[in-house]
Steps between C-alpha positions, in 0.01 A plus 500: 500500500163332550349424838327170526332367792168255443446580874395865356182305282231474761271316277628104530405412170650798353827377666531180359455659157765756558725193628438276166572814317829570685587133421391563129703764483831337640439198298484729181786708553701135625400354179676819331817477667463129426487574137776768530715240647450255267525704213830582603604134534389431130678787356817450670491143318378624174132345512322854459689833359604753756276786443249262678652607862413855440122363400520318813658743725267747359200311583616478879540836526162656357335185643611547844402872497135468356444144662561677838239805376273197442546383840511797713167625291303186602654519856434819538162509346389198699648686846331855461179365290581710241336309180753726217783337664388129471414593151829573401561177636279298323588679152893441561443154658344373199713643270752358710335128436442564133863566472588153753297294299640596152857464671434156609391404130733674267830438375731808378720784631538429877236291587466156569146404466390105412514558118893533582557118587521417165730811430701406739556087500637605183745777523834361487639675796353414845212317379458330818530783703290738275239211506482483869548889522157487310320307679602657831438841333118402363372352827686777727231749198246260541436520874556875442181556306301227724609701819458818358175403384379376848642809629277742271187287518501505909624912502139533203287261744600691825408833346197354409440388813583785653310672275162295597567586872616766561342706211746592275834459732729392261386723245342314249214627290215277405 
């Protein structure tokens, strides 16, 4: 169980970048259920093989569990000042973005990225549906990786800021 509450972040700025990362985060694990979901569509009318549900499925699960570590590291680190905490978030968030932006371009295994289109306008079985599911699928990864990438760039600026300030309050070393 994790206890949220941007009321707890004293520091306004700090608070807004604890709120784009909570949306980040929500967006990120929606766009994996998304992709679960759709997955499971596909497969049930033969456009992708089975074993892709467990990929997907997978992904939710592991996702969901270190994608809320990300969070509650950045919220955490951003509510007691402690700068190790907002580190972890910065390393996981962009690994997290790497791993968006490479979904939203590739096509293979379970994901849908804008290389698919092509893959899918011509597989014979729901070709208009796996075309749209594509679409829907890259943009949902697209705006993924451009909020998650707003999200770390305002949590790095406020610890810099902070930083500048209040002498080291976040954390960061120089």
């Amino acid at each position: 169980m994790l206890h949220y509450n941007s009321d707890d972040i004293e520091n306004e700025s700090a608070r807004g970048a604890v709120r784009l990362a909570h949306v980040s985060y929500l967006l990120t694990l929606g766009t994996f259920v998304l992709n679960f979901l759709g997955t499971i569509v596909l497969s049930a009318g033969g456009a992708v093989g089975g074993e892709n549900v467990v990929y997907s499925l997978f992904n939710v699960v592991i996702f969901s569990i270190v994608g809320m570590y990300c969070f509650y590291c950045g919220y955490k680190g951003m509510a007691t000042r402690n700068g190790r905490l907002t580190d972890y978030y910065v390393a996981l968030q962009a690994f997290f973005l790497l791993f968006m932006v490479i979904a939203s371009a590739v096509k293979g295994a379970n994901f849908y990225g804008w290389a698919n289109v092509g893959r899918a306008s011509g597989s014979g079985k729901m070709a208009g549906f796996f075309v749209f599911w594509t679409i829907l699928e890259s943009t949902a990864w697209t705006l993924g990786y451009v909020t998650g990438g707003a999200a770390l760039y305002k949590v790095v600026t406020t610890r810099k800021d902070a930083m500048r300030s209040q002498r080291g309050g976040y954390g960061l070393r120089v």
